[in-house]
N, CA, C and O atoms as CSV, one atom per row, in Angstrom:
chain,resi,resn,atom,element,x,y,z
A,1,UNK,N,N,-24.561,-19.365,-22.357
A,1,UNK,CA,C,-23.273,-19.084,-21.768
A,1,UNK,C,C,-22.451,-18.253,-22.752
A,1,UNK,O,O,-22.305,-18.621,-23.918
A,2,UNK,N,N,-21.890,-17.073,-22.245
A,2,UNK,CA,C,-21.141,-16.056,-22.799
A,2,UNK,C,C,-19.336,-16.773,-23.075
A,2,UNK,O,O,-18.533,-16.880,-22.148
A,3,UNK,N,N,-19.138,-17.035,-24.017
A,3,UNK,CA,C,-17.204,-17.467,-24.075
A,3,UNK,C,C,-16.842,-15.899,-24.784
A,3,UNK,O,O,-17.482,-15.381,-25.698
A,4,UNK,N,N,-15.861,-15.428,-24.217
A,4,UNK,CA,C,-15.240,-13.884,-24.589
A,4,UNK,C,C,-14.024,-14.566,-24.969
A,4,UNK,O,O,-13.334,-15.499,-24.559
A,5,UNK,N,N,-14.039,-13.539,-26.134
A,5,UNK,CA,C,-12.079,-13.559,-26.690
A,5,UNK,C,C,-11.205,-13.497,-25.362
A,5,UNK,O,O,-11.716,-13.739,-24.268
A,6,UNK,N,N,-10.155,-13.235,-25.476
A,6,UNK,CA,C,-8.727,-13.167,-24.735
A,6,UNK,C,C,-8.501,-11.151,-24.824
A,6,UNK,O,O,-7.797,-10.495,-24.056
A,7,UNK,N,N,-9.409,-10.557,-26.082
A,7,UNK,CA,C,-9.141,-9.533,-25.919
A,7,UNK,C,C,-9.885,-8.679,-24.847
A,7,UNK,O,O,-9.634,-7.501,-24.592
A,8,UNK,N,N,-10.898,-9.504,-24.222
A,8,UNK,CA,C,-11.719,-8.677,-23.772
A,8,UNK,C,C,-11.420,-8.173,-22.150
A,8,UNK,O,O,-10.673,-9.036,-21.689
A,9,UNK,N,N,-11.647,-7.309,-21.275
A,9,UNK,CA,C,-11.616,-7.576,-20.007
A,9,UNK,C,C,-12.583,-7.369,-19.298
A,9,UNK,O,O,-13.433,-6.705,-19.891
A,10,UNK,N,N,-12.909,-7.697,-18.055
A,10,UNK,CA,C,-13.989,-7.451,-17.139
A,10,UNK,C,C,-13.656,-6.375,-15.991
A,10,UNK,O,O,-12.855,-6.560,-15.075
A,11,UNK,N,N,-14.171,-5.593,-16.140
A,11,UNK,CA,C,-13.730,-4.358,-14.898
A,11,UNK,C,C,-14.728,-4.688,-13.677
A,11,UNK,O,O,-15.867,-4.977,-14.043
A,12,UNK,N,N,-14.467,-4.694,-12.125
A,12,UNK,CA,C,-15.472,-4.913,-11.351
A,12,UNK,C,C,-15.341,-3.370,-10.826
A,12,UNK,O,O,-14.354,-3.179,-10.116
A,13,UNK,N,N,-16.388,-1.964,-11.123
A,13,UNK,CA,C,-16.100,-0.942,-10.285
A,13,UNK,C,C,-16.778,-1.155,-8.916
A,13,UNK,O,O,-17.948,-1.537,-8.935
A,14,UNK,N,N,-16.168,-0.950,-7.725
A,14,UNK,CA,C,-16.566,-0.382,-6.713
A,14,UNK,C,C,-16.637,0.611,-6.194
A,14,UNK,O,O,-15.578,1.015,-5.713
A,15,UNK,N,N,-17.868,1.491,-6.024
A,15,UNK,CA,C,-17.760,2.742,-5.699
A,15,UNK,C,C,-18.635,2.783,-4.029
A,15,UNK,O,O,-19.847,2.759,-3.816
A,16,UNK,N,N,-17.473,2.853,-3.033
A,16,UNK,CA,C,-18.144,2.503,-1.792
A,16,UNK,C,C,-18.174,3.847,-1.234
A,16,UNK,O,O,-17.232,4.635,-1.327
A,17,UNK,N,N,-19.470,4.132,-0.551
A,17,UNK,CA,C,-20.104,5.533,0.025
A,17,UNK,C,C,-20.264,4.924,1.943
A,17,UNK,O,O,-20.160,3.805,2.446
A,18,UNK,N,N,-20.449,5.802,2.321
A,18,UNK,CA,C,-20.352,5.587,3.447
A,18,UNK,C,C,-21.301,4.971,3.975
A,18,UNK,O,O,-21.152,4.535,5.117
A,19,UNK,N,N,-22.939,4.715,3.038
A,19,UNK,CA,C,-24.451,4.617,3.187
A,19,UNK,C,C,-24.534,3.499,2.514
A,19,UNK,O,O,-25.361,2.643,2.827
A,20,UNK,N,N,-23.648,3.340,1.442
A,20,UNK,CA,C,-24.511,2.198,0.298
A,20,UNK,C,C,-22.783,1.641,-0.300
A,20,UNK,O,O,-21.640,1.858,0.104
A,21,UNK,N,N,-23.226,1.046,-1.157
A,21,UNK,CA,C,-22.219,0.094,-2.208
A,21,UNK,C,C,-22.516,0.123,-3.367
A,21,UNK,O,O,-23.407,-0.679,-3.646
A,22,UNK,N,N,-22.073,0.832,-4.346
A,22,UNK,CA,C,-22.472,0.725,-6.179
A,22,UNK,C,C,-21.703,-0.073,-6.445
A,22,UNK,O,O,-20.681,-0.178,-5.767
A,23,UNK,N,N,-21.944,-0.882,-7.505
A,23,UNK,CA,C,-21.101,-2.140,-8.202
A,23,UNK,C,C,-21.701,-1.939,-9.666
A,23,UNK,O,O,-22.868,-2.073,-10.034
A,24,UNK,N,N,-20.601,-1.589,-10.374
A,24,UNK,CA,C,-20.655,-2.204,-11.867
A,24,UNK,C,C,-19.716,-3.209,-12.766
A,24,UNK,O,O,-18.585,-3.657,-12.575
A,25,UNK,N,N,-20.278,-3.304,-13.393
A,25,UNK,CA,C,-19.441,-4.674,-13.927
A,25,UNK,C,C,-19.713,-4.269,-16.042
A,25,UNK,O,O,-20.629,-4.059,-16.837
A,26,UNK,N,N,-18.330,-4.371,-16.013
A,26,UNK,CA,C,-17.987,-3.293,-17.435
A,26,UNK,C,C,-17.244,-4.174,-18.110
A,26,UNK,O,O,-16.656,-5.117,-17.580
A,27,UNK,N,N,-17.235,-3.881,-19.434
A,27,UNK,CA,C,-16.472,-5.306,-20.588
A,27,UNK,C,C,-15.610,-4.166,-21.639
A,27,UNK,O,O,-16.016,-3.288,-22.401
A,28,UNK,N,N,-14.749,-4.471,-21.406
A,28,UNK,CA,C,-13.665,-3.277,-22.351
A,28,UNK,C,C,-13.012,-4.737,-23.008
A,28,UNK,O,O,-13.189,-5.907,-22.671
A,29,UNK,N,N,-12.042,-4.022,-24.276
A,29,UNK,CA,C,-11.246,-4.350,-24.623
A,29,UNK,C,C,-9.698,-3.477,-24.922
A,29,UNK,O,O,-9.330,-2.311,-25.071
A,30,UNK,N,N,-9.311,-4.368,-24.905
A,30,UNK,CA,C,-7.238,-3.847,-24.819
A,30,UNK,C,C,-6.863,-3.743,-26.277
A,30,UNK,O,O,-6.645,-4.710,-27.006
A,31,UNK,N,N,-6.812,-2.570,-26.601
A,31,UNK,CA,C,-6.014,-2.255,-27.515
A,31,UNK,C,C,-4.799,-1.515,-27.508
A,31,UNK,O,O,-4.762,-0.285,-27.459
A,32,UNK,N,N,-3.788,-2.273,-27.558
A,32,UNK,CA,C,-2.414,-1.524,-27.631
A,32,UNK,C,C,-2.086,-1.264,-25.600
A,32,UNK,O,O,-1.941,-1.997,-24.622
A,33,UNK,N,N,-2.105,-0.187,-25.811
A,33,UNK,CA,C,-1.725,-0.122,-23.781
A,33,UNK,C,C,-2.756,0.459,-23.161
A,33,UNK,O,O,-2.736,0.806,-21.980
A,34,UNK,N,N,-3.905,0.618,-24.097
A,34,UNK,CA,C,-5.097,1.281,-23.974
A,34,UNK,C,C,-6.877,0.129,-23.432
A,34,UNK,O,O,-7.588,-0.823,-23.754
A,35,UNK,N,N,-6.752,0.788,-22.835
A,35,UNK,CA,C,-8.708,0.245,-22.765
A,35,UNK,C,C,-9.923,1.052,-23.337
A,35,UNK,O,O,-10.446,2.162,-23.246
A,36,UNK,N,N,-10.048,0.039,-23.880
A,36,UNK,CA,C,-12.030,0.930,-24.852
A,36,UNK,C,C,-12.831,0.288,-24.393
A,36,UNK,O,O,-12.853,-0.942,-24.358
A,37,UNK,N,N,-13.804,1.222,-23.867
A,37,UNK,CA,C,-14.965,0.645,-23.313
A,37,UNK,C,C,-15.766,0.257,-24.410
A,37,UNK,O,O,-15.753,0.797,-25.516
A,38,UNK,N,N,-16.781,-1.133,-23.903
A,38,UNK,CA,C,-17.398,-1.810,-24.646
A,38,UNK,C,C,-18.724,-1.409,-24.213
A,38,UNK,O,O,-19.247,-0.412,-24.710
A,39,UNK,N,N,-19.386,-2.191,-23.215
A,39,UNK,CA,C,-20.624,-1.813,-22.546
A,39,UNK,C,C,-20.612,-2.295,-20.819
A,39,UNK,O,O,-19.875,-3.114,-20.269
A,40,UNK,N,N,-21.530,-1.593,-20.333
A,40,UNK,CA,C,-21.563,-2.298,-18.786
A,40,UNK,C,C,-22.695,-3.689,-18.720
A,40,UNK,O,O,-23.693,-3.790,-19.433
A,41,UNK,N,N,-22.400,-4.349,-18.037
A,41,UNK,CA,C,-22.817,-5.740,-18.030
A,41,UNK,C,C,-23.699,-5.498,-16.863
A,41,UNK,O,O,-24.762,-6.095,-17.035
A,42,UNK,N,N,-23.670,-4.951,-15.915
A,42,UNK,CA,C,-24.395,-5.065,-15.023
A,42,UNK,C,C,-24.385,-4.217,-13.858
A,42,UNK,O,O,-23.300,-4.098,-13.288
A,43,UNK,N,N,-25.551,-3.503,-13.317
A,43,UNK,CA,C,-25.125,-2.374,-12.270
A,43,UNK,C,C,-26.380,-2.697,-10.780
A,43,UNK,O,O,-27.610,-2.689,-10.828
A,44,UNK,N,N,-25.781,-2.864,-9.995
A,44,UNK,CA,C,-26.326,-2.967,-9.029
A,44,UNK,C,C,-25.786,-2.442,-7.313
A,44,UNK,O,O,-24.742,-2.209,-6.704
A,45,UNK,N,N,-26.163,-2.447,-7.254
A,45,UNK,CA,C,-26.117,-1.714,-5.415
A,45,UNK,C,C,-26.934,-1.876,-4.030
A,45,UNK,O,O,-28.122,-1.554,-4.034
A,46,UNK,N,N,-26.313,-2.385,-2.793
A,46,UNK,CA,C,-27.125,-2.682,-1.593
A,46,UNK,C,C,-28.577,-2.009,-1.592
A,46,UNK,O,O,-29.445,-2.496,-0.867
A,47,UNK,N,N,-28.833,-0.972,-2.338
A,47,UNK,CA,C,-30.293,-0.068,-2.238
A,47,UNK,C,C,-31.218,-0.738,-3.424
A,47,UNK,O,O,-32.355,-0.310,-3.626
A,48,UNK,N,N,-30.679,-1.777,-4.167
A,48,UNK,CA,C,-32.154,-2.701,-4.883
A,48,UNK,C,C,-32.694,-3.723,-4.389
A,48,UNK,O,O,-33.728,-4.069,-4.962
A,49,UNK,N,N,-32.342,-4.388,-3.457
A,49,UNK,CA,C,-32.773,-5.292,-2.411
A,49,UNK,C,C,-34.471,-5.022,-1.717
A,49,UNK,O,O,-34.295,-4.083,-0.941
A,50,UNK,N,N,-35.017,-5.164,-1.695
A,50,UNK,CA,C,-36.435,-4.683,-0.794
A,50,UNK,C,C,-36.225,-4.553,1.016
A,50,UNK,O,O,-36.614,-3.861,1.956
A,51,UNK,N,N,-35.395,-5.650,0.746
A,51,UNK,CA,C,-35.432,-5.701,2.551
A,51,UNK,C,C,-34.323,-4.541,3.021
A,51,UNK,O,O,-34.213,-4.152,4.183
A,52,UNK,N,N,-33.558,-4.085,1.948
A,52,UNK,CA,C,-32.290,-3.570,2.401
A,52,UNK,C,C,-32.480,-2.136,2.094
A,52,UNK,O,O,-31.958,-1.764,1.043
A,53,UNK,N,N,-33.233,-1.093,2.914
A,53,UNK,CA,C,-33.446,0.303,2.298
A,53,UNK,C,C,-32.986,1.168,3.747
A,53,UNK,O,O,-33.009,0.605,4.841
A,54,UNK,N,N,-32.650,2.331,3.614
A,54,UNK,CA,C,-32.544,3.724,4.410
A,54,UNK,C,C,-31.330,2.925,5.401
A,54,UNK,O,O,-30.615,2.178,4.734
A,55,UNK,N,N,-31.107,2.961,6.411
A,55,UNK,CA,C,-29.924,2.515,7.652
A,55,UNK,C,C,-29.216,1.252,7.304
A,55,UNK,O,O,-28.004,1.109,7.466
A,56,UNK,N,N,-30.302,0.008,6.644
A,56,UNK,CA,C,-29.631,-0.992,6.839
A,56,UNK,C,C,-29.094,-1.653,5.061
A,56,UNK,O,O,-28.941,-2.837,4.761
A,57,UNK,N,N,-28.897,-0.346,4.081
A,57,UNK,CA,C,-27.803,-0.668,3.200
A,57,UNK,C,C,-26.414,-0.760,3.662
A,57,UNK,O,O,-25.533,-1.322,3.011
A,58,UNK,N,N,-26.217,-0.133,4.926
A,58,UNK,CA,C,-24.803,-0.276,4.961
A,58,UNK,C,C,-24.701,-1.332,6.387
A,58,UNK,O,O,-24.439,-0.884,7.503
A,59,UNK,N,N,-24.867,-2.269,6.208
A,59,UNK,CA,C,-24.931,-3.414,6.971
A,59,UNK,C,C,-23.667,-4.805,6.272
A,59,UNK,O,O,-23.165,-4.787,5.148
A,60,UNK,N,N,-23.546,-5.377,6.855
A,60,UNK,CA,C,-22.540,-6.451,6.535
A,60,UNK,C,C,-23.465,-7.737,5.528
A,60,UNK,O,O,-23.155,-8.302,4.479
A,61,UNK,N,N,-24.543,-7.832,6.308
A,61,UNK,CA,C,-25.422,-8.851,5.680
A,61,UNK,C,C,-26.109,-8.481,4.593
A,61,UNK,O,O,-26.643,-9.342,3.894
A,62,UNK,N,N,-26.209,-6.963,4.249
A,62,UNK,CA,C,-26.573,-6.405,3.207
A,62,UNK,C,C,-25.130,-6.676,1.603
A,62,UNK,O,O,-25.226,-7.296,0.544
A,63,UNK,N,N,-24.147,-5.977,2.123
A,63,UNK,CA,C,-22.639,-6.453,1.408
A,63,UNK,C,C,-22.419,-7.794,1.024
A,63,UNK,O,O,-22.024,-8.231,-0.057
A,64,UNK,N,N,-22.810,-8.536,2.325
A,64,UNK,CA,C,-22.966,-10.415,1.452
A,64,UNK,C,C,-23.351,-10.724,0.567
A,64,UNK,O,O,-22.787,-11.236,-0.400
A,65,UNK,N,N,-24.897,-10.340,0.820
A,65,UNK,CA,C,-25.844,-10.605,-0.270
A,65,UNK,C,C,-25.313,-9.995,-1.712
A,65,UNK,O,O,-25.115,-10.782,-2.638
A,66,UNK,N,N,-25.071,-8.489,-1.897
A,66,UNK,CA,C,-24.268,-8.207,-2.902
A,66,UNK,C,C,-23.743,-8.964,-3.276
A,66,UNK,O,O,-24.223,-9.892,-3.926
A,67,UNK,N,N,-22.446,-8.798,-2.955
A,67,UNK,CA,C,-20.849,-10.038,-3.320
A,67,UNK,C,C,-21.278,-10.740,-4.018
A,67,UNK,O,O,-21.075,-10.724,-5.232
A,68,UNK,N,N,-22.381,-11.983,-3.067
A,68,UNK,CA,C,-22.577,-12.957,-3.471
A,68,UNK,C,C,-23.328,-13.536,-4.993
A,68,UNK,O,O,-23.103,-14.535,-5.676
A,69,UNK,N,N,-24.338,-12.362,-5.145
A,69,UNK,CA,C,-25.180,-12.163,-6.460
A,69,UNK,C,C,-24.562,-11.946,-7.080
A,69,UNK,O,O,-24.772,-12.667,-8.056
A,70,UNK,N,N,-23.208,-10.889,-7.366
A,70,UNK,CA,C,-22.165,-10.832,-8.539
A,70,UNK,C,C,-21.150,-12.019,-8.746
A,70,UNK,O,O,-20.630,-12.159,-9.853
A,71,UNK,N,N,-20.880,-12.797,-7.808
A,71,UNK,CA,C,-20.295,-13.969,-8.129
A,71,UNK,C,C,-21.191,-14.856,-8.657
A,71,UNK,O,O,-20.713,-15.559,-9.547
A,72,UNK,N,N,-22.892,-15.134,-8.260
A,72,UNK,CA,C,-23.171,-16.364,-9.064
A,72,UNK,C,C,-23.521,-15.530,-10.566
A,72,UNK,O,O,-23.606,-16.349,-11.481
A,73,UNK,N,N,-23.742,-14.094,-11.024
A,73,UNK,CA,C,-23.177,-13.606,-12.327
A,73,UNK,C,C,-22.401,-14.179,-12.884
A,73,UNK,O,O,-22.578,-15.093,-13.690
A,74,UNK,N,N,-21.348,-13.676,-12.497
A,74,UNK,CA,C,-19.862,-13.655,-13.183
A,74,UNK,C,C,-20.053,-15.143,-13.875
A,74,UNK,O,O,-20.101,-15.405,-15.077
A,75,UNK,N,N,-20.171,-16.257,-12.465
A,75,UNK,CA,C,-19.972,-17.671,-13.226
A,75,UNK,C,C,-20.761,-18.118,-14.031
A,75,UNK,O,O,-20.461,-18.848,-14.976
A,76,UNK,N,N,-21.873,-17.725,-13.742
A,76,UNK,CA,C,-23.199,-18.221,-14.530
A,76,UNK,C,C,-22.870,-17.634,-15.861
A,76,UNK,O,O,-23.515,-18.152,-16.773
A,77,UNK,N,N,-21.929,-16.566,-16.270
A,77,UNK,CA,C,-21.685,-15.920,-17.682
A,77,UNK,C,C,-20.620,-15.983,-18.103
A,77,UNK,O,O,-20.316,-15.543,-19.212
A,78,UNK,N,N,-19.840,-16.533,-17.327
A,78,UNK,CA,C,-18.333,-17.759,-17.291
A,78,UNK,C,C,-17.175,-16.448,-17.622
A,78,UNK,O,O,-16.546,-16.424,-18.680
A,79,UNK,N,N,-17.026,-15.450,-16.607
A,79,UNK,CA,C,-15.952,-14.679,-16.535
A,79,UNK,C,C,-15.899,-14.801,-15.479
A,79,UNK,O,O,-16.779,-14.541,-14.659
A,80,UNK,N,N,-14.535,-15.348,-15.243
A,80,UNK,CA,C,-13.963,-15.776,-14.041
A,80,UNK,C,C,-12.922,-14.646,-14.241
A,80,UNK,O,O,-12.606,-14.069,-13.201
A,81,UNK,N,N,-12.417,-14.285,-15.212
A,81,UNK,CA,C,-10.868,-13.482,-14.991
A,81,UNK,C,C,-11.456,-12.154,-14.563
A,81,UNK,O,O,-12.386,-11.722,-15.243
A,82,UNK,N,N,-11.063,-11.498,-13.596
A,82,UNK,CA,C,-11.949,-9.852,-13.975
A,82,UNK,C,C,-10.700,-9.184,-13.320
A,82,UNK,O,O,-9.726,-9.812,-12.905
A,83,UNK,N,N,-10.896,-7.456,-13.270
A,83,UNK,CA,C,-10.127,-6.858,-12.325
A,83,UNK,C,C,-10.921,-5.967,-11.378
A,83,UNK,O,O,-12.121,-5.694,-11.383
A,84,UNK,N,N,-9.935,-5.583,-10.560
A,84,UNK,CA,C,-11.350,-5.202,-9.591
A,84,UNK,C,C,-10.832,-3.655,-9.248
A,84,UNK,O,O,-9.684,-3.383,-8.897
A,85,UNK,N,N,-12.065,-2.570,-9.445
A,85,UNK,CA,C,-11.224,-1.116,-9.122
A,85,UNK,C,C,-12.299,-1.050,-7.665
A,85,UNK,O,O,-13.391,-1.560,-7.413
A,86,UNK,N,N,-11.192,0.010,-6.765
A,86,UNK,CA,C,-11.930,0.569,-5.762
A,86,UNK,C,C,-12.063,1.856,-5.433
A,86,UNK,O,O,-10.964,2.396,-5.308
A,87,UNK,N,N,-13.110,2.669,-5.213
A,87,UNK,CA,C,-13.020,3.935,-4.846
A,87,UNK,C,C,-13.703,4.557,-3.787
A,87,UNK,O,O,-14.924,4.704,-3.840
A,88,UNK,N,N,-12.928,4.996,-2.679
A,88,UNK,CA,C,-14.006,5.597,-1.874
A,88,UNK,C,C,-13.888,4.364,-0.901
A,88,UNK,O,O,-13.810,3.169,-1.184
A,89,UNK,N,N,-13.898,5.154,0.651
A,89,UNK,CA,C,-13.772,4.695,1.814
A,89,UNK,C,C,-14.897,4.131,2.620
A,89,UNK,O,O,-15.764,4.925,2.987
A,90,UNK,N,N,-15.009,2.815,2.961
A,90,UNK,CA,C,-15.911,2.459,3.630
A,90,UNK,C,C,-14.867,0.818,4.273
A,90,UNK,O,O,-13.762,0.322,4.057
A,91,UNK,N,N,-16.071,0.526,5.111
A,91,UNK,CA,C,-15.638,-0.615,6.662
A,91,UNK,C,C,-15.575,-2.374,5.580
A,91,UNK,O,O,-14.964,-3.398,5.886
A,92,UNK,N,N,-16.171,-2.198,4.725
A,92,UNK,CA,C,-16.537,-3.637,4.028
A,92,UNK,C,C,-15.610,-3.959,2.959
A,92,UNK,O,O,-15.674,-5.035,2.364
A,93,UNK,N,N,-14.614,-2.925,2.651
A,93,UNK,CA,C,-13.637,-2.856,1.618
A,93,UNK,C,C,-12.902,-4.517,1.966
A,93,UNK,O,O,-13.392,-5.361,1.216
A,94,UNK,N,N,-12.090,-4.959,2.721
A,94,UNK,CA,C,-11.180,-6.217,3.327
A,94,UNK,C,C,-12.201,-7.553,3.142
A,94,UNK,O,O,-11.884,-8.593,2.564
A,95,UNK,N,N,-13.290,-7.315,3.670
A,95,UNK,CA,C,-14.563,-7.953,3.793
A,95,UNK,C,C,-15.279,-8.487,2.176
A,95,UNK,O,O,-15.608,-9.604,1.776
A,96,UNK,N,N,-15.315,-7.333,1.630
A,96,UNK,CA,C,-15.653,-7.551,0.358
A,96,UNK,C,C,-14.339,-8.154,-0.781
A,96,UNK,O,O,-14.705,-8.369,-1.936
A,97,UNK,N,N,-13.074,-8.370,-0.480
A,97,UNK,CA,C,-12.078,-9.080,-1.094
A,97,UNK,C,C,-12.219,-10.401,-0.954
A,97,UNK,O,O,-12.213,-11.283,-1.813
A,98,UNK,N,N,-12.371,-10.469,0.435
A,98,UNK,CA,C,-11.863,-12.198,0.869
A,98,UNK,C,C,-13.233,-12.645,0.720
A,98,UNK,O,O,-13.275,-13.870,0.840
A,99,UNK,N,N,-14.413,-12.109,0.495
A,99,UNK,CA,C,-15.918,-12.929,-0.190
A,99,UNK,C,C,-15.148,-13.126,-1.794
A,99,UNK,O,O,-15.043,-14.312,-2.105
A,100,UNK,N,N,-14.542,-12.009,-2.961
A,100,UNK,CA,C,-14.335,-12.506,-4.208
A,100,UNK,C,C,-13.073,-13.419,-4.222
A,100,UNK,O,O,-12.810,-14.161,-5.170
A,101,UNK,N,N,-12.229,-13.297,-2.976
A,101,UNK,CA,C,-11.461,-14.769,-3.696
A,101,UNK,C,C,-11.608,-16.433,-3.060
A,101,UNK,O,O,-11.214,-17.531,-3.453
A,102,UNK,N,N,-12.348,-15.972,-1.943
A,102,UNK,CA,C,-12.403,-17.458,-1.757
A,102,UNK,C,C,-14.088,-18.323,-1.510
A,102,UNK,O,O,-14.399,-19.277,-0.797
A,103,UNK,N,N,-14.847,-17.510,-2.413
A,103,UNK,CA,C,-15.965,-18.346,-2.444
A,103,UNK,C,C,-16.020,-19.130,-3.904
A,103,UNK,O,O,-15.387,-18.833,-4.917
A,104,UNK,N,N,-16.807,-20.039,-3.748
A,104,UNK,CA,C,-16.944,-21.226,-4.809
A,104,UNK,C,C,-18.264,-21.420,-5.178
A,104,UNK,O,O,-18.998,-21.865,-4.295
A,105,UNK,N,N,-18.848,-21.149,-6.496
A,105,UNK,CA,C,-19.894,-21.698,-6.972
A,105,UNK,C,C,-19.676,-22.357,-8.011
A,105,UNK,O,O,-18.725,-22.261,-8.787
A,106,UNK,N,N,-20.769,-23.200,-8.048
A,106,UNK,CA,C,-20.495,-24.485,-9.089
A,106,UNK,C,C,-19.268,-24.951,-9.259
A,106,UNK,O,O,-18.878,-25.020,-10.425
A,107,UNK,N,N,-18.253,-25.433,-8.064
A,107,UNK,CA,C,-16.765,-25.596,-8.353
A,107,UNK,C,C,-16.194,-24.713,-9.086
A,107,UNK,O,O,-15.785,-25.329,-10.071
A,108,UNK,N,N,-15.904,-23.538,-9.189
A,108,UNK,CA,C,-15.557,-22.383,-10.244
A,108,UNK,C,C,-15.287,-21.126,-9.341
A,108,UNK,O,O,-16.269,-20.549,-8.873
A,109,UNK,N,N,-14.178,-20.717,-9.095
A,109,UNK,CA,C,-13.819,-19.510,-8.322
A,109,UNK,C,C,-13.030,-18.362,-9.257
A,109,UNK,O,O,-12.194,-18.493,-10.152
A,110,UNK,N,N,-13.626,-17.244,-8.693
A,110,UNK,CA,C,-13.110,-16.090,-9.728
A,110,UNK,C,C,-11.176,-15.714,-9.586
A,110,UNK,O,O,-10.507,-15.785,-8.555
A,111,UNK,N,N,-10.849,-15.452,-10.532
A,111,UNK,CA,C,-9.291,-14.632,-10.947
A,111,UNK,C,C,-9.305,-13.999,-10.979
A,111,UNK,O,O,-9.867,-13.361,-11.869
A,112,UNK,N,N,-8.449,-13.347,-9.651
A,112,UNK,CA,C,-8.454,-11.642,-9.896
A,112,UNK,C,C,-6.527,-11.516,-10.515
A,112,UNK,O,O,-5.418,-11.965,-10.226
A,113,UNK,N,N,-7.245,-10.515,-11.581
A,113,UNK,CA,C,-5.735,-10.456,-12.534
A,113,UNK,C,C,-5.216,-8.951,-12.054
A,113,UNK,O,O,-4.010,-8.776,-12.229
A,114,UNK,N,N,-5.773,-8.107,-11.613
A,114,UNK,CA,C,-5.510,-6.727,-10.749
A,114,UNK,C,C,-6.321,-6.031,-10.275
A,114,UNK,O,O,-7.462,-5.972,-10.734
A,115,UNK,N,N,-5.783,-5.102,-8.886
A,115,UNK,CA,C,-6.313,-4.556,-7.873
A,115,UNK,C,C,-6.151,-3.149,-8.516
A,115,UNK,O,O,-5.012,-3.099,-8.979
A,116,UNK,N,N,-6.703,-2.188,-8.698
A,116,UNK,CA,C,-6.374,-0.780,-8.139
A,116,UNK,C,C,-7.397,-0.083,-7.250
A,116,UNK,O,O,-8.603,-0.308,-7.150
A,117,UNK,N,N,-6.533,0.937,-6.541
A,117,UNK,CA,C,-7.380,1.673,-5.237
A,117,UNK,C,C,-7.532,3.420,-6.847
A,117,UNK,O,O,-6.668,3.844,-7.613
A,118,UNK,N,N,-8.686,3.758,-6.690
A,118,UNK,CA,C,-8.832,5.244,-6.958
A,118,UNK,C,C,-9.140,6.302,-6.175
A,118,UNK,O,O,-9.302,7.392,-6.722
A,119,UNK,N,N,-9.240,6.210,-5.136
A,119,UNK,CA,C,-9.621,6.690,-3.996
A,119,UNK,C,C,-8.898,7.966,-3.844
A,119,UNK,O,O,-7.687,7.741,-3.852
A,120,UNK,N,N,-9.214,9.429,-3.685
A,120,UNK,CA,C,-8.975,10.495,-3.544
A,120,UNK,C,C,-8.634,10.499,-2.152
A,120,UNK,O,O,-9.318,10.019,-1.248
A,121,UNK,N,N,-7.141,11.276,-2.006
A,121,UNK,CA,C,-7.019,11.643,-0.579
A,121,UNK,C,C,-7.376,13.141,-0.395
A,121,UNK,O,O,-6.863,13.622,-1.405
A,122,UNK,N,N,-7.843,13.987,0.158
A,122,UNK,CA,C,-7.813,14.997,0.424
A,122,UNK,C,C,-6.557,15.932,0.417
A,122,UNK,O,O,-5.879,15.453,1.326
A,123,UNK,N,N,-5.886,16.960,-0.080
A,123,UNK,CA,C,-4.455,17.354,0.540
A,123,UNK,C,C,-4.798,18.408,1.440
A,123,UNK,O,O,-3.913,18.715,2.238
A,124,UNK,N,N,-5.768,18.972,1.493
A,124,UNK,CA,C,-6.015,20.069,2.265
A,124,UNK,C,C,-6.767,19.929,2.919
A,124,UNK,O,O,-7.467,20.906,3.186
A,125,UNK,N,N,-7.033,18.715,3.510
A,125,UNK,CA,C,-8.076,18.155,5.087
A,125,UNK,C,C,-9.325,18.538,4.742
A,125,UNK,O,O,-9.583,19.231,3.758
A,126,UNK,N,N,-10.170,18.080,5.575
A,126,UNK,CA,C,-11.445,17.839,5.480
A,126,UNK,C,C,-12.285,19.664,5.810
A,126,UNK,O,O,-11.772,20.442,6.615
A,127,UNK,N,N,-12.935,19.842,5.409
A,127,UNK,CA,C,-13.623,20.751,6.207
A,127,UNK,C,C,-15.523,20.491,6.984
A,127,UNK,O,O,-16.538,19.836,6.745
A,128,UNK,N,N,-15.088,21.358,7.829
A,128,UNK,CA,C,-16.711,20.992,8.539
A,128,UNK,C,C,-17.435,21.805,7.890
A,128,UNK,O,O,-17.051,22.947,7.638
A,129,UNK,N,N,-19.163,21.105,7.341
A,129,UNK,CA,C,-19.823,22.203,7.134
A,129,UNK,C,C,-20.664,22.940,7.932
A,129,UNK,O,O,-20.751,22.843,9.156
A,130,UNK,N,N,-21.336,23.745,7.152
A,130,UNK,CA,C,-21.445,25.312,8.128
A,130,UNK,C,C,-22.722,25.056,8.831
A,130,UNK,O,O,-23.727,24.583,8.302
A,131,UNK,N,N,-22.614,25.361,9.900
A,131,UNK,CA,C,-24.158,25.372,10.540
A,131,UNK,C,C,-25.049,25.756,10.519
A,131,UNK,O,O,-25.011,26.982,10.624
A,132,UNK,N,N,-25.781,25.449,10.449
A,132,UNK,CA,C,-27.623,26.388,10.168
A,132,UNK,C,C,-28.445,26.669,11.039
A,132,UNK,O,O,-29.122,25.676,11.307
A,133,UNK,N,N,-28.700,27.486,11.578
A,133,UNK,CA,C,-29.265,28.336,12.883
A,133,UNK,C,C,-30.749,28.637,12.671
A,133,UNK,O,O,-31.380,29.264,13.522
């Protein structure tokens, strides 16, 4: 079992694609008003699963299973405090919150100490691409 200083933090990135779900899980520390990255703890995504390849990474029951494997992480390595970043638009974003705050393993539920969205808006709209004849 991992015990971390008070200096350390846990970043949860989410980088959600329209096909799949990347998840990393990163250990910085706070110096001053600053964050230094330490190392990533762990990287995984709906596309390492066997059962879960081509159409059905982006499935709901695929996202569970995720979630759920980074929570019995987290506890099993006893960081409960983390923060959680999001980037990038997809349907499981709401879905994937209310799995990290209200599930329970081993009596032990995670702290989320902050949210941020990184998510790029477009300012100059989308464009279609070009067709191929």
């Amino acid at each position: 079992m991992i015990i971390l200083n008070n200096n350390y933090i846990i970043f949860i990135y989410f980088k959600l694609k329209l096909k799949n779900t990347l998840v990393t899980i990163s250990k910085y520390k706070k110096y001053k008003n600053t964050y230094i990255y330490i190392k990533n703890l762990k990287n995984i995504s709906c596309g390492h699963f066997k059962q879960f390849k081509n159409r059905l990474k982006n499935t709901i029951l695929a996202n569970n299973i995720l979630i759920i494997n980074i929570i019995k992480y987290l506890i099993n390595k006893n960081l409960l405090n983390i923060n959680l970043i999001f980037n990038g638009i997809n349907f499981f974003r709401i879905h994937i919150l209310k799995l990290l705050l209200n599930t329970k393993y081993k009596n032990k539920k995670l702290n989320i100490y902050k949210l941020f969205d990184i998510t790029s808006i477009p300012y100059n709209g989308c464009k279609f691409s070009k067709k191929k004849y």
